[in-house]
GULUM-237309 format. One record per residue (C-alpha): residue number from 1; residue in one letter; x, y, z negated. Coordinates in steps of 0.02 Angstrom, whole numbers, plus 50000, padded with zeros to 5 digits. Last residue first. Layout:
residues N
   seq   type       X       Y       Z
   NUM      A       X       Y       Z
...
This chain:
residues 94
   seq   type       X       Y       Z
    94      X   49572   47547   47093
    93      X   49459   47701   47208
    92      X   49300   47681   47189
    91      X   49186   47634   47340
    90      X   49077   47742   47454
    89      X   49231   47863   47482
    88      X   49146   48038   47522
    87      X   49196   48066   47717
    86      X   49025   48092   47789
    85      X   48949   48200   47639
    84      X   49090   48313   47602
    83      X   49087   48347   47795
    82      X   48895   48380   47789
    81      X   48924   48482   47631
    80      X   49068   48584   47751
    79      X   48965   48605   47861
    78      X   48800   48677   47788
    77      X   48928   48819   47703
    76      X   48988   48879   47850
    75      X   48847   48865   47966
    74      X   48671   48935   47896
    73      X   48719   49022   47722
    72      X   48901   49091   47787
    71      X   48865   49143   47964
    70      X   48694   49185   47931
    69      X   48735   49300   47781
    68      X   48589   49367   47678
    67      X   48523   49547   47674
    66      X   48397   49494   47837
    65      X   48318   49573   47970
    64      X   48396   49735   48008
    63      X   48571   49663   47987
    62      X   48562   49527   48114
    61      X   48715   49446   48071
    60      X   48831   49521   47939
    59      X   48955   49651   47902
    58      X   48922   49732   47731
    57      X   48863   49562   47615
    56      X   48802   49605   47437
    55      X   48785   49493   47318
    54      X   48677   49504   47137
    53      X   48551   49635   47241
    52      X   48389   49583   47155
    51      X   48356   49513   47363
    50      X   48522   49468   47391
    49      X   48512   49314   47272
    48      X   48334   49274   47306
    47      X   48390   49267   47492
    46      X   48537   49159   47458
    45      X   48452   49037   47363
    44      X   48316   49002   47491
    43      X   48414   48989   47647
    42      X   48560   48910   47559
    41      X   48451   48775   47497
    40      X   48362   48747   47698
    39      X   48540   48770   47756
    38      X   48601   48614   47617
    37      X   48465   48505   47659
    36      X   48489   48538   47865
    35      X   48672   48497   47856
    34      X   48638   48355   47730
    33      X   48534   48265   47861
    32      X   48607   48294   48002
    31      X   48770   48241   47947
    30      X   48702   48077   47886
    29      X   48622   48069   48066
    28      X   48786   48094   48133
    27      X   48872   47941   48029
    26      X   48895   47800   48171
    25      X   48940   47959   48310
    24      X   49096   48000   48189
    23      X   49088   48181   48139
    22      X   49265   48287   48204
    21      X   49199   48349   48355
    20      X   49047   48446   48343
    19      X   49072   48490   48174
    18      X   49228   48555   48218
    17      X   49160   48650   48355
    16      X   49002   48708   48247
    15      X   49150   48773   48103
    14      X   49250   48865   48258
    13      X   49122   48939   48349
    12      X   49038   49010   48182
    11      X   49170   49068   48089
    10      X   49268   49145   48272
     9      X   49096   49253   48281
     8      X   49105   49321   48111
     7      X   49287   49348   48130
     6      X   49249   49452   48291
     5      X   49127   49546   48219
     4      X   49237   49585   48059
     3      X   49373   49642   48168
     2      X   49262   49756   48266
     1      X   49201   49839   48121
């Protein structure tokens, strides 16, 4: 269980880090904006989904609270839409 924890922890660290350091300052608020879409989608979606018991998530954040994944639903996921977001090519490719 202590392995999981710690993974769970490095997840989050290491995705806000990267977030943190790797989004240009000219495109944050594009960043902000499809980070916050895509948790308040996640949010929703992944607590209907736990809910009728289609996923099921054995080491997780706050436990007691919640079936769904924070680490996944509210950081993983968000980041790497606001990095698909920031670093989609605007103009086609000839």
């Amino acid at each position: 269980m202590v392995l999981e924890n710690f993974i769970l922890y490095f997840v989050l660290i290491v995705f806000l880090l990267i977030l943190w350091k790797f989004i240009p300052p000219d495109k944050r608020r594009n960043a902000q904006v499809a980070f916050l879409s895509k948790q308040f989608l996640t949010w929703f979606s992944g607590l209907v989904v736990s809910n009728l018991g289609l996923i099921e998530y054995p080491v997780r954040f706050f436990p007691s609270v919640s079936k769904t994944s924070f680490s996944f639903e509210f950081v993983a996921y968000p980041v790497i839409c606001a990095f698909f977001n920031v670093y989609y090519p605007e103009a086609k490719a000839n």
